[in-house]
mmCIF entry with sequence, helices, sheets and N, C-alpha, C, O atoms, coordinates in Angstrom:
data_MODEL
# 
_entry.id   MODEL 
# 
_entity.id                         1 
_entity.type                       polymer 
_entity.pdbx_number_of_molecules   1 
# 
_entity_poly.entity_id                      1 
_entity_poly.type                           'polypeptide(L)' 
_entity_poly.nstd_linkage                   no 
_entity_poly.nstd_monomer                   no 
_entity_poly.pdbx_seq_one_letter_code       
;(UNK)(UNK)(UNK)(UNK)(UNK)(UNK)(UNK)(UNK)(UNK)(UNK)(UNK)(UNK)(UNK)(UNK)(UNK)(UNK)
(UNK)(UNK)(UNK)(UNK)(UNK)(UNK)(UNK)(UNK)(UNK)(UNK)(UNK)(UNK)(UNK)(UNK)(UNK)(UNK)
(UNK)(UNK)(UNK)(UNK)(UNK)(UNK)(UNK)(UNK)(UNK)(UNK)(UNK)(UNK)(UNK)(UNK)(UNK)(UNK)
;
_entity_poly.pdbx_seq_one_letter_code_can   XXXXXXXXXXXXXXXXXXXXXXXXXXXXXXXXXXXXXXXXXXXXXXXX 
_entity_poly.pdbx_strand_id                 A 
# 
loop_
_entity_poly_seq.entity_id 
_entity_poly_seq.num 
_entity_poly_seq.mon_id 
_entity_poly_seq.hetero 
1 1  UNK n 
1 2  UNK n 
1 3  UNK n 
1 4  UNK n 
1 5  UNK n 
1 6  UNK n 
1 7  UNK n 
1 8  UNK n 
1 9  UNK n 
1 10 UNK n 
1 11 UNK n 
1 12 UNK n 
1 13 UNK n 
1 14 UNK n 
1 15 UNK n 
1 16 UNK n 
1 17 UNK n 
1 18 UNK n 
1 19 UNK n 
1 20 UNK n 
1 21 UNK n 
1 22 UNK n 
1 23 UNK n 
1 24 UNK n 
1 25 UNK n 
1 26 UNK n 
1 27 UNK n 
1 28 UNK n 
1 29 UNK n 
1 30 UNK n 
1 31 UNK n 
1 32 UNK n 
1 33 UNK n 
1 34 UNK n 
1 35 UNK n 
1 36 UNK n 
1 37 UNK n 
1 38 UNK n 
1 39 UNK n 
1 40 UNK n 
1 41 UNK n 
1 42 UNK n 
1 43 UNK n 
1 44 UNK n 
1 45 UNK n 
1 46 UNK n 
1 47 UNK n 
1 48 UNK n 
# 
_struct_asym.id          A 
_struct_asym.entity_id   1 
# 
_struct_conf.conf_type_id            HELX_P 
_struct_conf.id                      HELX_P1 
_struct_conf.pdbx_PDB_helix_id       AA1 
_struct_conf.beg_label_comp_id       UNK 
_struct_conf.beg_label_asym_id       A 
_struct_conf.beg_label_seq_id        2 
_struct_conf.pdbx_beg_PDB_ins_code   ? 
_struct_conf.end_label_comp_id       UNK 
_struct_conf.end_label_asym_id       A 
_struct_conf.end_label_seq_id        31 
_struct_conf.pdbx_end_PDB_ins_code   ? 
_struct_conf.beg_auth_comp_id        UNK 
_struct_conf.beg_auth_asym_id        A 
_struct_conf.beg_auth_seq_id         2 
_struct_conf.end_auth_comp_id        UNK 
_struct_conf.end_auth_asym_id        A 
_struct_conf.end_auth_seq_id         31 
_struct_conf.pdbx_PDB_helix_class    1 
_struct_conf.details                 ? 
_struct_conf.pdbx_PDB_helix_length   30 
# 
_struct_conf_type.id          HELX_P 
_struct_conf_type.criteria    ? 
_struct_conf_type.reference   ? 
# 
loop_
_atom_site.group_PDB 
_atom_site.id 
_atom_site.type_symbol 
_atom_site.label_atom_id 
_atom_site.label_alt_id 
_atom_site.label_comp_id 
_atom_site.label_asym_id 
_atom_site.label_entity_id 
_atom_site.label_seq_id 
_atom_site.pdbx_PDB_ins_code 
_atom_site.Cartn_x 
_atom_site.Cartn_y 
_atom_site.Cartn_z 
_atom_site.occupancy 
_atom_site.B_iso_or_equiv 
_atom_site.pdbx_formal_charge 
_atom_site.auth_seq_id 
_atom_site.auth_comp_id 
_atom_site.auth_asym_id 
_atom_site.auth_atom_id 
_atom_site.pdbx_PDB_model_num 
ATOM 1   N N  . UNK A 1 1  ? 22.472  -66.436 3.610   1.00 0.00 ? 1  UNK A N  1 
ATOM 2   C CA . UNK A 1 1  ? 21.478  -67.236 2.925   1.00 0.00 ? 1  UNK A CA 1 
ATOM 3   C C  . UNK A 1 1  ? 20.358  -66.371 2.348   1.00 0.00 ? 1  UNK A C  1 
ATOM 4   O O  . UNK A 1 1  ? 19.978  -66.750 1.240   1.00 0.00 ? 1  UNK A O  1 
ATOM 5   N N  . UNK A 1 2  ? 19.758  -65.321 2.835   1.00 0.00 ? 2  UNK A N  1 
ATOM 6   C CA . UNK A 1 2  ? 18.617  -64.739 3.010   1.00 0.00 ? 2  UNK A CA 1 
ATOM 7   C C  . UNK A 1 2  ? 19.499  -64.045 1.428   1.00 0.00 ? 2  UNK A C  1 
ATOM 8   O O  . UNK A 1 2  ? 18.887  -63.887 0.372   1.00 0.00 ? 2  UNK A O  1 
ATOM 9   N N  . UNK A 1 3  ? 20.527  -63.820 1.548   1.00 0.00 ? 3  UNK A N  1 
ATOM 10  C CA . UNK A 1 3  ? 20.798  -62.940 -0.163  1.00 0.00 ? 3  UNK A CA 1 
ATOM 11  C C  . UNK A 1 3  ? 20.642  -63.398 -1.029  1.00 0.00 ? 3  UNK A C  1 
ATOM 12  O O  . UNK A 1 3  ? 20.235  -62.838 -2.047  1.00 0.00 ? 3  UNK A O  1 
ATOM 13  N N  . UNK A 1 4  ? 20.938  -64.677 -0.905  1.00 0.00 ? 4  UNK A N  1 
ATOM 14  C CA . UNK A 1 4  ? 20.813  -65.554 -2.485  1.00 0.00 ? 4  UNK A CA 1 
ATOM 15  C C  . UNK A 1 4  ? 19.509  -65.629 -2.711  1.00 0.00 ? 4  UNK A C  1 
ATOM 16  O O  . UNK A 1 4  ? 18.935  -65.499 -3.793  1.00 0.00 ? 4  UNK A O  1 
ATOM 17  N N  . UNK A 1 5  ? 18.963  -65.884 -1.458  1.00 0.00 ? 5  UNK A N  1 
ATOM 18  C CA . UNK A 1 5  ? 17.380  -66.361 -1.882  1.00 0.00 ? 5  UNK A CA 1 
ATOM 19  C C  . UNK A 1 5  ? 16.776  -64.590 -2.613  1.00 0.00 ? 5  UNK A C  1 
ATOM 20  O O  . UNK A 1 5  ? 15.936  -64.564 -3.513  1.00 0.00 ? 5  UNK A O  1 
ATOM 21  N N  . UNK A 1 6  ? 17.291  -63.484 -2.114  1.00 0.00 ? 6  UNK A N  1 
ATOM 22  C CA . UNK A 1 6  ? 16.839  -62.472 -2.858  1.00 0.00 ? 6  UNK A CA 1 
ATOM 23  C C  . UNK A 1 6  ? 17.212  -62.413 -3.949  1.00 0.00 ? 6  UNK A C  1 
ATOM 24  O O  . UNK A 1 6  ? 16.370  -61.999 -4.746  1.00 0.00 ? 6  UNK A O  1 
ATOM 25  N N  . UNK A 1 7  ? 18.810  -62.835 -4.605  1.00 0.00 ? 7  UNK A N  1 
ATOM 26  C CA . UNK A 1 7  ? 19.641  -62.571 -6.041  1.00 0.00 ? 7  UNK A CA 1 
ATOM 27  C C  . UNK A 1 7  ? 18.425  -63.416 -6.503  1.00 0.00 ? 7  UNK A C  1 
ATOM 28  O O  . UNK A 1 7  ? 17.530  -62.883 -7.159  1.00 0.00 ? 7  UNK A O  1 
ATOM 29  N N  . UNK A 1 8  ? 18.384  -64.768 -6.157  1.00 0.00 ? 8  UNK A N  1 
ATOM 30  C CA . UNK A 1 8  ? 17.282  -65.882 -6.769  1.00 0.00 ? 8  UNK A CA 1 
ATOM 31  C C  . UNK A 1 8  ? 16.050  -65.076 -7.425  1.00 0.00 ? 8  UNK A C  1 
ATOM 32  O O  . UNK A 1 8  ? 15.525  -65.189 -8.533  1.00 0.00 ? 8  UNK A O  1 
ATOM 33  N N  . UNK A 1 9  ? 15.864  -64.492 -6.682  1.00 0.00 ? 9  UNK A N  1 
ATOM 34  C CA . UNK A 1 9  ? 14.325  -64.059 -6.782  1.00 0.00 ? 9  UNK A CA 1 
ATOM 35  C C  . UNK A 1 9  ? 13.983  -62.635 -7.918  1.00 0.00 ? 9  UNK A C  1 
ATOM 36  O O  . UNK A 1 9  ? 13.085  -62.356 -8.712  1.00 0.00 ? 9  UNK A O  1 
ATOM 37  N N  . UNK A 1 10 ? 15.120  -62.057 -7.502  1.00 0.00 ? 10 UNK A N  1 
ATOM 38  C CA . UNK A 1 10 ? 15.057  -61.146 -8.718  1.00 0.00 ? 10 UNK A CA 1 
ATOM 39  C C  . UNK A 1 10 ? 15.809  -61.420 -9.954  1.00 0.00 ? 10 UNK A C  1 
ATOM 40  O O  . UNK A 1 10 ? 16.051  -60.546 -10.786 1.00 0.00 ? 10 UNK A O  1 
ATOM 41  N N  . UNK A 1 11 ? 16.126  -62.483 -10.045 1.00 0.00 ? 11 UNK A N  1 
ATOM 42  C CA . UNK A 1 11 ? 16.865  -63.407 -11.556 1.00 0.00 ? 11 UNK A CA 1 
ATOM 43  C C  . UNK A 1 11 ? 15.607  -63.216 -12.202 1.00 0.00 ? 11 UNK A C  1 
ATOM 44  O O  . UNK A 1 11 ? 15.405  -62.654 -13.278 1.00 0.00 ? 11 UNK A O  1 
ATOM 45  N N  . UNK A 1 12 ? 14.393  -63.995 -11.062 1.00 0.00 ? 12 UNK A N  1 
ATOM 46  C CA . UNK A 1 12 ? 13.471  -65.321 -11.244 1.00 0.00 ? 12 UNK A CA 1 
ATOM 47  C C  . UNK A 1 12 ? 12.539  -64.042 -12.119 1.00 0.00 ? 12 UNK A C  1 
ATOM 48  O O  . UNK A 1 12 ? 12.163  -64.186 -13.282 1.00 0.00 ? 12 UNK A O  1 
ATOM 49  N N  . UNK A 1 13 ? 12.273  -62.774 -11.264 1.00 0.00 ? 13 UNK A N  1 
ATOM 50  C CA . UNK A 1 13 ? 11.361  -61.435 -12.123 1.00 0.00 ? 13 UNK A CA 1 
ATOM 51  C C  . UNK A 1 13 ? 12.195  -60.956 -12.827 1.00 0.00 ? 13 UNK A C  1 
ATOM 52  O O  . UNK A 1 13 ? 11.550  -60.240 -13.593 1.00 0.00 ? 13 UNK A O  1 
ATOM 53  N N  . UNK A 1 14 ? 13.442  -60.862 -13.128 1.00 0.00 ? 14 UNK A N  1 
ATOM 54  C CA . UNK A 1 14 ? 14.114  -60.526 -14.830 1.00 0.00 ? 14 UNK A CA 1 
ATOM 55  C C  . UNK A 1 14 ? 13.957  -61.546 -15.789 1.00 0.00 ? 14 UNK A C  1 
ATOM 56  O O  . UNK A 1 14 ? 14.074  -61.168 -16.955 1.00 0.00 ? 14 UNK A O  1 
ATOM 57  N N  . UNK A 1 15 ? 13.753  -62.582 -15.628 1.00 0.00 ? 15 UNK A N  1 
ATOM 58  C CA . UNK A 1 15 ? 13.749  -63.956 -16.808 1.00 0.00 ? 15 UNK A CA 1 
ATOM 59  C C  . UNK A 1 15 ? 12.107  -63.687 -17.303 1.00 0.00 ? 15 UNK A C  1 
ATOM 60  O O  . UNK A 1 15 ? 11.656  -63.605 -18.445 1.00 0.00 ? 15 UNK A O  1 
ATOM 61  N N  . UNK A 1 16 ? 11.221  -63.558 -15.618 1.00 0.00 ? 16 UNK A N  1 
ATOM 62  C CA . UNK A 1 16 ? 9.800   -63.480 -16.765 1.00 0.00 ? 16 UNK A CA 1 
ATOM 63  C C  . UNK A 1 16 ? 9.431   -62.070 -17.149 1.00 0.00 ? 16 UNK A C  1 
ATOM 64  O O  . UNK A 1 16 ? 8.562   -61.923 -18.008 1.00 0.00 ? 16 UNK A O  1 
ATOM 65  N N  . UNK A 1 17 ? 9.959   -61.099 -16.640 1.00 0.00 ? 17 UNK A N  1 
ATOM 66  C CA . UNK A 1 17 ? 9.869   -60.052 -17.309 1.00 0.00 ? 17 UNK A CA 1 
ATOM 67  C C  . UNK A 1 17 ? 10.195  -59.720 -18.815 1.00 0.00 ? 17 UNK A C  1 
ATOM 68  O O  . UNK A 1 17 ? 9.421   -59.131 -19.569 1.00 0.00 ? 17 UNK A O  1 
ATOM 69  N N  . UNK A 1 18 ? 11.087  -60.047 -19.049 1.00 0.00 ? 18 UNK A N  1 
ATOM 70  C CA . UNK A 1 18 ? 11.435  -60.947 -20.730 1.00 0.00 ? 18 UNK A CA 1 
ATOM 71  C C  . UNK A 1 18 ? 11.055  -61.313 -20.949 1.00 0.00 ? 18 UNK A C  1 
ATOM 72  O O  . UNK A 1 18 ? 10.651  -60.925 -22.045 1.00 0.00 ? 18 UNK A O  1 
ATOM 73  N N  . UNK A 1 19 ? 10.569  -62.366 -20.578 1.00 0.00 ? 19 UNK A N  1 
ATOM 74  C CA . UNK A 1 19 ? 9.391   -63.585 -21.137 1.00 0.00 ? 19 UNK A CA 1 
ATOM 75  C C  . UNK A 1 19 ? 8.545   -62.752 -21.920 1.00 0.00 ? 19 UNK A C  1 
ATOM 76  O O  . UNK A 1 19 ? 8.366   -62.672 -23.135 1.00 0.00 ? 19 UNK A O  1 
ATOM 77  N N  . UNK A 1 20 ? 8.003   -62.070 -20.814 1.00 0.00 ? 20 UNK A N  1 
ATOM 78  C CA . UNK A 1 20 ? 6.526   -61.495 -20.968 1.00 0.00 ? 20 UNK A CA 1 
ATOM 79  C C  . UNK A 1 20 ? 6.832   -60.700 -22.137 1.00 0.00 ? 20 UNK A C  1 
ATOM 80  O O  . UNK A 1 20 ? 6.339   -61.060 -23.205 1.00 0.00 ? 20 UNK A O  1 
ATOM 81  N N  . UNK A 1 21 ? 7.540   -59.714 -22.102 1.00 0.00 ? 21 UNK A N  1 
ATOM 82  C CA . UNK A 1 21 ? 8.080   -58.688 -22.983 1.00 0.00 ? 21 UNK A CA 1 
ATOM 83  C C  . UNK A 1 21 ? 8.173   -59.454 -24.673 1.00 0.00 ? 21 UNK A C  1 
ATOM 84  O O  . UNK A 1 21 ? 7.657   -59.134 -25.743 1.00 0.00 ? 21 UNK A O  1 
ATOM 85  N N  . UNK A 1 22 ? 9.067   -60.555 -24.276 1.00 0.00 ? 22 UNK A N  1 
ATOM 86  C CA . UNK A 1 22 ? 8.952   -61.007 -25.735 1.00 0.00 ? 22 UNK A CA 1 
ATOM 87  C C  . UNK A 1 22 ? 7.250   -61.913 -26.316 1.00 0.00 ? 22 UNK A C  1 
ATOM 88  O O  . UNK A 1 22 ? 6.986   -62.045 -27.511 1.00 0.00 ? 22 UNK A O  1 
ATOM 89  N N  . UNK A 1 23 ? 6.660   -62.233 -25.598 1.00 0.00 ? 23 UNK A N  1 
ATOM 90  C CA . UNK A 1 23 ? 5.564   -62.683 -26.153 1.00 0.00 ? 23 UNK A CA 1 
ATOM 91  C C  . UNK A 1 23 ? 4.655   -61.615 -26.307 1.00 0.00 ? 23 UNK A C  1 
ATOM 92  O O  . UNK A 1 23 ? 3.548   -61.876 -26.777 1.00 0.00 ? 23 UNK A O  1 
ATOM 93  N N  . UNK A 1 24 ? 4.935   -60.448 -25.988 1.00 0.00 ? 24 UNK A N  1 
ATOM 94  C CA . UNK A 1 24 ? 3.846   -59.284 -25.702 1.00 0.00 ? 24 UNK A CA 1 
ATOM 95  C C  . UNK A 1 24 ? 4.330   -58.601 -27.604 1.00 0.00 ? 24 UNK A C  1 
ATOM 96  O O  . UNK A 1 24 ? 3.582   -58.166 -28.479 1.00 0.00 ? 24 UNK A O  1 
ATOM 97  N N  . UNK A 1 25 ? 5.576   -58.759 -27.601 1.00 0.00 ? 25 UNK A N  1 
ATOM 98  C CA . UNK A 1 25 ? 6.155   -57.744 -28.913 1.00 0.00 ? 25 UNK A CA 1 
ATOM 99  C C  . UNK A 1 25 ? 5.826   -59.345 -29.877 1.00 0.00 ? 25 UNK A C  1 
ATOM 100 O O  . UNK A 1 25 ? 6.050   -58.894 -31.000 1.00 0.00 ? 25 UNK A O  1 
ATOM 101 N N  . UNK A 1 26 ? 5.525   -60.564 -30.075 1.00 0.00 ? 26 UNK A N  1 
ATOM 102 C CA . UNK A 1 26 ? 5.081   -61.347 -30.626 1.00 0.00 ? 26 UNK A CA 1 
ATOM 103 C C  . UNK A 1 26 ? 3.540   -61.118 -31.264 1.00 0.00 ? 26 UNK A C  1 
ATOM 104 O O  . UNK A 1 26 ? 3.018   -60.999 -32.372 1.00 0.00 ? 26 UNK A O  1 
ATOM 105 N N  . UNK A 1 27 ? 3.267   -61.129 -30.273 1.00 0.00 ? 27 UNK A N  1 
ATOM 106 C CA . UNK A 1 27 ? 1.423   -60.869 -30.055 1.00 0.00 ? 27 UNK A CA 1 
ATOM 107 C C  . UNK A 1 27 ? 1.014   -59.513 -31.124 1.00 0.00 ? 27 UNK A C  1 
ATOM 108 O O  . UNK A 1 27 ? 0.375   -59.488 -32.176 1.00 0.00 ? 27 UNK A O  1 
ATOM 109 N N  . UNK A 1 28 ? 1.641   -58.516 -30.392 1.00 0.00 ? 28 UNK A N  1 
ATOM 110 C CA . UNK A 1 28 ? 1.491   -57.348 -31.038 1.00 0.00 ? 28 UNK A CA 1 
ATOM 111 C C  . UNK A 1 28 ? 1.928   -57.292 -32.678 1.00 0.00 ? 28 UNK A C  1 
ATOM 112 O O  . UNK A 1 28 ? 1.265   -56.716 -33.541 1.00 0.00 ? 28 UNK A O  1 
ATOM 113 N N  . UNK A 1 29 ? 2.999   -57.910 -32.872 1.00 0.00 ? 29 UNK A N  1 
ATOM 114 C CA . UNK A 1 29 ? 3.401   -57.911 -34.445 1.00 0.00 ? 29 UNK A CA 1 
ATOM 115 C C  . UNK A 1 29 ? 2.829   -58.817 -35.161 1.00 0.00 ? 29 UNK A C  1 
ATOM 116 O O  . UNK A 1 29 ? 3.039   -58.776 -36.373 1.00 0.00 ? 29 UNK A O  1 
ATOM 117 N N  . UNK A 1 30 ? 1.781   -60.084 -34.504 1.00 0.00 ? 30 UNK A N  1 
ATOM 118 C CA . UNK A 1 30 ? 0.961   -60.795 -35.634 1.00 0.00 ? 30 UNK A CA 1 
ATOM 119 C C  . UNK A 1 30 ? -0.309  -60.009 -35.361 1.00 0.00 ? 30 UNK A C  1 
ATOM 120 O O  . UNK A 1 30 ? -1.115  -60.238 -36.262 1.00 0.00 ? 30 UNK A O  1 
ATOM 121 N N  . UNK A 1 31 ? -0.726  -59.278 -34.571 1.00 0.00 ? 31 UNK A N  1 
ATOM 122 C CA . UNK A 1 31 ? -1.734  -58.378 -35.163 1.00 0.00 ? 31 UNK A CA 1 
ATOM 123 C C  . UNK A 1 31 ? -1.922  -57.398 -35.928 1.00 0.00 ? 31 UNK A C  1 
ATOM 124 O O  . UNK A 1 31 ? -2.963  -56.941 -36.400 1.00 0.00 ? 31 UNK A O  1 
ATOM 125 N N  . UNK A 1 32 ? -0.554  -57.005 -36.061 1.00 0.00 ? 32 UNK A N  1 
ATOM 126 C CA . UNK A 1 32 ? -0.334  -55.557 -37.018 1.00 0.00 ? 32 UNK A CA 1 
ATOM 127 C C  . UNK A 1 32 ? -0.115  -56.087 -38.803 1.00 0.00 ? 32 UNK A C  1 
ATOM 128 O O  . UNK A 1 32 ? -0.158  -55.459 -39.862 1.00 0.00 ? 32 UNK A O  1 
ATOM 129 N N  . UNK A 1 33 ? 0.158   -57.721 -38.416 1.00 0.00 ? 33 UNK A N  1 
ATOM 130 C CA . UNK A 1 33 ? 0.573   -57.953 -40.043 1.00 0.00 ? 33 UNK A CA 1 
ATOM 131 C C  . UNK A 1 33 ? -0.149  -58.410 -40.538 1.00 0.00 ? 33 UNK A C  1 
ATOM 132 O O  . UNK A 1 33 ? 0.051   -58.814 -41.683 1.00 0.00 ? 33 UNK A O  1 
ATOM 133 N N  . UNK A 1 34 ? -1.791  -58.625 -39.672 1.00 0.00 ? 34 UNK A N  1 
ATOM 134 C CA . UNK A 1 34 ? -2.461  -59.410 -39.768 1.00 0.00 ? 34 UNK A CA 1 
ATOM 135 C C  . UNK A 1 34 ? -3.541  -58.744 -41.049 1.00 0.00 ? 34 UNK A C  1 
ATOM 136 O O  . UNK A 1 34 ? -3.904  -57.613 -40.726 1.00 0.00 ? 34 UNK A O  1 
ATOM 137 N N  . UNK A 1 35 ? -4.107  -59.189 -42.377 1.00 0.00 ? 35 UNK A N  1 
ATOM 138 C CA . UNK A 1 35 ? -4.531  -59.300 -43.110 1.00 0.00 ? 35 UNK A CA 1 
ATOM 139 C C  . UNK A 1 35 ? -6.283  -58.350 -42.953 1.00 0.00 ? 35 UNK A C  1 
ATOM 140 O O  . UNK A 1 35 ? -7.041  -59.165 -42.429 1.00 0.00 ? 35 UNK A O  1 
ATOM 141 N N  . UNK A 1 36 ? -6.820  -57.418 -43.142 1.00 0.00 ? 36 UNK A N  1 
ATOM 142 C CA . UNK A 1 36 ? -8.558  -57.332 -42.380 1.00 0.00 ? 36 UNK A CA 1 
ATOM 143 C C  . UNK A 1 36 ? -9.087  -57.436 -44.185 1.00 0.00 ? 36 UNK A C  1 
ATOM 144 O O  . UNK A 1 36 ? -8.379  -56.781 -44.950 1.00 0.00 ? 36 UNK A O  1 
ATOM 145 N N  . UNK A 1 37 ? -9.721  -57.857 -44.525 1.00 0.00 ? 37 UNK A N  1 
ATOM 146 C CA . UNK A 1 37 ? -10.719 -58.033 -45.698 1.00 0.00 ? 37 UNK A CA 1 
ATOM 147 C C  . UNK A 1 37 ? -12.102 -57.954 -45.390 1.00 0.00 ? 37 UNK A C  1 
ATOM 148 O O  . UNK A 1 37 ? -12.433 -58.568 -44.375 1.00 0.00 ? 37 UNK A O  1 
ATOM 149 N N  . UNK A 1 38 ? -13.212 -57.205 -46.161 1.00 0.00 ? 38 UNK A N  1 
ATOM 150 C CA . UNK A 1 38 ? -14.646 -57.300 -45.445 1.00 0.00 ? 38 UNK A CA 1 
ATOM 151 C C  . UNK A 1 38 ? -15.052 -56.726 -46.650 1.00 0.00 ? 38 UNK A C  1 
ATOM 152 O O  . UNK A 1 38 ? -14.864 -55.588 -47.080 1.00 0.00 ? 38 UNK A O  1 
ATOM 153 N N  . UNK A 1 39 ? -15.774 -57.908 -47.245 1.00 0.00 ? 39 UNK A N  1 
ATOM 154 C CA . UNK A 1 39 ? -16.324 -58.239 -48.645 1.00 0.00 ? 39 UNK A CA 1 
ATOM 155 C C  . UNK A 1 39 ? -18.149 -58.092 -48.089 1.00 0.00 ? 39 UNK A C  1 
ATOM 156 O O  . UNK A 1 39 ? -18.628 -58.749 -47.165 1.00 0.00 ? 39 UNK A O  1 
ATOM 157 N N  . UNK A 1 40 ? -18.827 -57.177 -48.846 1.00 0.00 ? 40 UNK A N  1 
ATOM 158 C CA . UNK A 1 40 ? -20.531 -57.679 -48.525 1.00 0.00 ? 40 UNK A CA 1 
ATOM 159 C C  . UNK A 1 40 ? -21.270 -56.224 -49.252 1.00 0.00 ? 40 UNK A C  1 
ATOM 160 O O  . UNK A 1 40 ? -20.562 -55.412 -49.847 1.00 0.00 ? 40 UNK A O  1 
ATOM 161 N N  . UNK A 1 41 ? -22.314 -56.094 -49.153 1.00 0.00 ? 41 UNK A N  1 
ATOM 162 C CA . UNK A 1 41 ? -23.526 -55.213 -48.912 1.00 0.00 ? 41 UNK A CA 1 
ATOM 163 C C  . UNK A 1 41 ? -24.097 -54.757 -48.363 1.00 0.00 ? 41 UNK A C  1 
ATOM 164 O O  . UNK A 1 41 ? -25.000 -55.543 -48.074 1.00 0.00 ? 41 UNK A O  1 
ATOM 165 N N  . UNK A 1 42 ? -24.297 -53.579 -47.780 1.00 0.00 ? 42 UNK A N  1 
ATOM 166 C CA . UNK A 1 42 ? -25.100 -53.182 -47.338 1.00 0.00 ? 42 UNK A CA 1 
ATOM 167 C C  . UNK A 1 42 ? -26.775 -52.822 -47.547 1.00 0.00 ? 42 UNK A C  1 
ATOM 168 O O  . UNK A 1 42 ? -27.028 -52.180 -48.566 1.00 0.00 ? 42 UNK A O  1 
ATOM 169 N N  . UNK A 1 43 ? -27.847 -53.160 -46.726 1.00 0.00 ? 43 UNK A N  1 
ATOM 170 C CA . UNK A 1 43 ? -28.783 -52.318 -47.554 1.00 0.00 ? 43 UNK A CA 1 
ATOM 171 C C  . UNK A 1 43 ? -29.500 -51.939 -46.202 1.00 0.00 ? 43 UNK A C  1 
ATOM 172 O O  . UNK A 1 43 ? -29.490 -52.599 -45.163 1.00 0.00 ? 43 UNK A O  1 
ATOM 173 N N  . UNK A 1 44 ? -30.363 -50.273 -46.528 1.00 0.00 ? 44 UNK A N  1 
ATOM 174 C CA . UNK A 1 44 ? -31.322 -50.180 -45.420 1.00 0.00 ? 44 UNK A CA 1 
ATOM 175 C C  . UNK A 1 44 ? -32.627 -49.774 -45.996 1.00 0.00 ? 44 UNK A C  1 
ATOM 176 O O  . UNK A 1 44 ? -32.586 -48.981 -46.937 1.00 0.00 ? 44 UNK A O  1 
ATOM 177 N N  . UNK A 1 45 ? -33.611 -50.134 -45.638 1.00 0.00 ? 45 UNK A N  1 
ATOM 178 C CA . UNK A 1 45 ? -35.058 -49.872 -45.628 1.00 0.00 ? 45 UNK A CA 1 
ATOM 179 C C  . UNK A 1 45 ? -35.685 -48.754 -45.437 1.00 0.00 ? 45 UNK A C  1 
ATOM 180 O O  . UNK A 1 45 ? -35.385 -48.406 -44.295 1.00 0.00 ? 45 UNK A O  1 
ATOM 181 N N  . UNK A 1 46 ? -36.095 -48.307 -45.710 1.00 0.00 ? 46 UNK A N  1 
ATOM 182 C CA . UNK A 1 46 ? -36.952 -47.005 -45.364 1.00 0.00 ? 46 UNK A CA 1 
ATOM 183 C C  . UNK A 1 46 ? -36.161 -46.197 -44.436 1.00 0.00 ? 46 UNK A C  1 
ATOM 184 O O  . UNK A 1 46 ? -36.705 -46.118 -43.334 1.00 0.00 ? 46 UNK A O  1 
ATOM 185 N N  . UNK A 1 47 ? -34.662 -45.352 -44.563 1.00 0.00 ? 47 UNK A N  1 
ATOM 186 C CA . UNK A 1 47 ? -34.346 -44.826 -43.717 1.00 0.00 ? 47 UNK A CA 1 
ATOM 187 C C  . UNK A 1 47 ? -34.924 -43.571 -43.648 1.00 0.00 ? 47 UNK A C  1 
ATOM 188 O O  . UNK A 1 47 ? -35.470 -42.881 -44.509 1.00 0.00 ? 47 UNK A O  1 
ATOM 189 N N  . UNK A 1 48 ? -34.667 -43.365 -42.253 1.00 0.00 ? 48 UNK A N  1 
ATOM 190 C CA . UNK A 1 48 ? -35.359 -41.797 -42.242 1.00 0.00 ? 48 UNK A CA 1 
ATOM 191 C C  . UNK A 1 48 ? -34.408 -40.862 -41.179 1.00 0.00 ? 48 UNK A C  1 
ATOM 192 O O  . UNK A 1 48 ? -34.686 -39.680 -40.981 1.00 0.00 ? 48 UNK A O  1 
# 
């Protein structure tokens, strides 16, 4: 009994290890495709 409940258990940390893995390579590729634009002016005053 005590084996299955171990096979169980390390199924259970390979399924979310994937998980994780694929939402992590998700995450990461909408930040890399992600668009940066930064439209403005600067001004400074009396620098010194």
């Amino acid at each position: 009994m005590s084996k299955n409940k171990f096979i169980r258990k390390k199924e259970h940390t390979i399924k979310s290890a994937i998980i994780n893995i694929i939402l992590l390579l998700g995450i990461g590729y909408a930040l890399i495709q992600q668009d940066l634009n930064i439209n403005g002016t600067a001004n400074l005053n009396n620098p010194t």
